[in-house]
N, C-alpha and C positions, 0 to 999 in steps of 0.2 A: 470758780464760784466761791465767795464767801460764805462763814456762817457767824453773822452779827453775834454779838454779847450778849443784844439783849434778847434775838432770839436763842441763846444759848441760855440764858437764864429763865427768861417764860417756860421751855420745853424742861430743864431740868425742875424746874418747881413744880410744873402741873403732874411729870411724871413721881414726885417725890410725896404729892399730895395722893393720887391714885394707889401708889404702892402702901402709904401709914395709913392710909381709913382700909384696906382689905387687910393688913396685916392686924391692924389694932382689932377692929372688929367682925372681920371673916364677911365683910361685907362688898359686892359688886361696886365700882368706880370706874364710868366709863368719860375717856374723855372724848372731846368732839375734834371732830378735822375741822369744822368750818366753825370757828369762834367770831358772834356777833356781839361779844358781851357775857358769853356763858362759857366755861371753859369745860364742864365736867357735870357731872350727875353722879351719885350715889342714891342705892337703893336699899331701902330698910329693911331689915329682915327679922323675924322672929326669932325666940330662942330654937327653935327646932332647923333654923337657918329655910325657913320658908320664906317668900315674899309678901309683906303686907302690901304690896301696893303702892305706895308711899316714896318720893323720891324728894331730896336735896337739891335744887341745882347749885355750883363751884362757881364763884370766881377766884382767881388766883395771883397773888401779888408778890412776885419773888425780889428776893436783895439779897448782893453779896454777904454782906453784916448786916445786924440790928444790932444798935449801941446796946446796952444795956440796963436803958434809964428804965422807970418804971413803965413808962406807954410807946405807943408808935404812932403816929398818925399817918393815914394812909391819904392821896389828896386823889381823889376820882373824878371824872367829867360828868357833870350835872347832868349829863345827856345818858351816861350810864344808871348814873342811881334812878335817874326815873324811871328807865327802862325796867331794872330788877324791881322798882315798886309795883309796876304795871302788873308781874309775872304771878298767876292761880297756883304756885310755887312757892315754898321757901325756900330763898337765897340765903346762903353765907358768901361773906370774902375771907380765902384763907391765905393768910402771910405768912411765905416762909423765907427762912432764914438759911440761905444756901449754904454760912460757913457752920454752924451749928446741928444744920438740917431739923432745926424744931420748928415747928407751925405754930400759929395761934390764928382764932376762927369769931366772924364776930358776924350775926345774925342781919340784915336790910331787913328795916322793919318799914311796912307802910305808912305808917302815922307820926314814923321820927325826924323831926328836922333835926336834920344835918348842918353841922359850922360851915359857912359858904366862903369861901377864898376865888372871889373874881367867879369863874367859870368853870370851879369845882369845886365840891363838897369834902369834908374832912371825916374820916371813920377811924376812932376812936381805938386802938388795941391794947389792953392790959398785959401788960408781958407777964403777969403774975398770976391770970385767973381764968385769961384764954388760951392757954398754950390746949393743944390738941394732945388729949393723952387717952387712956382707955376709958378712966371716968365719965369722958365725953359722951359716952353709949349713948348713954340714959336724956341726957341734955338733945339730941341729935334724934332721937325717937320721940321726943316730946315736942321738939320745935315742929317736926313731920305731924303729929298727931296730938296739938295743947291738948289738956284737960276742959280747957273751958269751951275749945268748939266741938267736943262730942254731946254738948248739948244741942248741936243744930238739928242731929238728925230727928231728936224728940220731939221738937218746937216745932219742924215742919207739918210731924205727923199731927201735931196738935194744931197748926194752924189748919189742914188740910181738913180736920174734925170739923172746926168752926166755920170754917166756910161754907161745907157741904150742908151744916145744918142752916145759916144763912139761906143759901140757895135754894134748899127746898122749900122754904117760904115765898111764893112770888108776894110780890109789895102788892097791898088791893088798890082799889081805883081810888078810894077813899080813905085814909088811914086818921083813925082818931086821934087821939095823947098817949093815952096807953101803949097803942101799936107804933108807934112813932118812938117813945119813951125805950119799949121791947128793943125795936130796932136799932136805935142807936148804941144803945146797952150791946148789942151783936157786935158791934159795928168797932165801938171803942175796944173791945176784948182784941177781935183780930187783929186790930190800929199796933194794939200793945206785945202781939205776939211777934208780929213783922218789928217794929222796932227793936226787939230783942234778937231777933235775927239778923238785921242789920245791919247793927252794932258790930256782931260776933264777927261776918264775912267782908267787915274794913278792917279788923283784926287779921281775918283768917282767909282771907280769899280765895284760897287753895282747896278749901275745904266744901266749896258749892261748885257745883257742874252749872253749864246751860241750860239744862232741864230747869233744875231749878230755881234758876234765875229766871226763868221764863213765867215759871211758874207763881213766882213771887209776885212779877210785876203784872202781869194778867190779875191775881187775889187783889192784889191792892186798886188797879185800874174800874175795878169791879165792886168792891164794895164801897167807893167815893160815890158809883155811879147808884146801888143801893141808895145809899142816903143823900142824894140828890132827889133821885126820882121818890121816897118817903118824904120826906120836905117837902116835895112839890103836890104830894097827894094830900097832906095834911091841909096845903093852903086852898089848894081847891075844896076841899070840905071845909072849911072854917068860912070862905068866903061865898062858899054856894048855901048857907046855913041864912 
């Protein structure tokens, strides 16, 4: 039995990435037997070495050498990056450099077009600014947890506000200017609250559950149908007039 090169290099890399993130940061790195695309998972933890919750998934791109030009460009099968864009996760790819043993780590973002070469995409490495070092903490808790989508959890509660009072309103048989005026007025607030939500979870997709999303798409299903049926109660008044 052989053992290929390049399986000699994929296993020393993924085990070289598993060993610097527990070592750098006292953090869990578990790699997977059955790789479809994901090599590894790390799990974030708090200063008390608690677990938030919150996981990374790896991929892993090993080489002998990296020259030492300013960048590296990594070339992936399209069929990969989409996959990691798909994932309620943040992905990284991390490249190491087998003769050096340094890493550098660089985020799959959903919304980045990637340089396309034929039938794979090109991912970008700074050898100056992603190398994986302890600094990375912070950067690596932040991509698990941005700053801008801890505003989902308040917008929810605030859209879940606006609906219920919505809701308790049934539409009348007959709806004046006023009541039409009222209701749309309802109607644009939630419109505006969901596109703010939106927005965040094509950013952050990781950071909304099923529920959720279920939840979203029901409010929104719901209050089209609101101001439908106000529309349609106003024209019956206006034309039974």
């Amino acid at each position: 039995m052989e053992y290929p090169k390049k399986s000699v290099n994929g296993d020393a890399g993924e085990y070289l990435v598993a060993y610097t993130i527990t070592k750098l940061f006292g953090w869990p790195c578990r790699l997977f037997g059955v790789d479809i695309g994901v090599d590894a998972e790390l799990e974030i933890l708090d200063d008390e070495a608690r677990s938030t919750g919150d996981v990374i998934k790896i991929q892993v791109k090993a080489f002998d050498r990296i020259s030492s030009s300013e960048s590296k460009g990594i070339y992936v099968d399209d069929r990969h990056i989409n996959y990691w864009k798909r994932f309620c996760l943040p992905v990284i790819v991390c490249c190491v450099d087998l003769a050096t043993e340094k890493i550098y780590w660089k985020q799959i973002l959903a919304t980045e077009a990637y340089q396309s070469s034929g039938a794979s995409q090109k991912i970008s490495i700074d050898l100056a600014t992603d190398e994986l070092s302890s600094a990375s903490k912070d950067a690596l808790r932040s991509l698990a947890t941005p700053e801008e989508s801890k505003q989902i959890e308040p917008l929810f509660r605030q859209l879940r506000d606006l609906y219920k009072a919505l809701d308790d309103q049934s539409t009348p048989f007959c709806v004046d200017e006023e009541q039409l005026e009222s209701i749309e007025q309802e109607c644009d607030a939630i419109d505006a609250v969901v596109a703010k939500i939106e927005n965040l979870i094509s950013h952050f997709p990781w950071r909304v559950g099923a529920v959720d999303l279920r939840t979203l798409a029901v409010i929104k299903r719901n209050v089209q149908i609101t101001r439908n049926d106000a529309s349609h109660s106003f024209s019956v008044g206006i034309n039974g007039m």
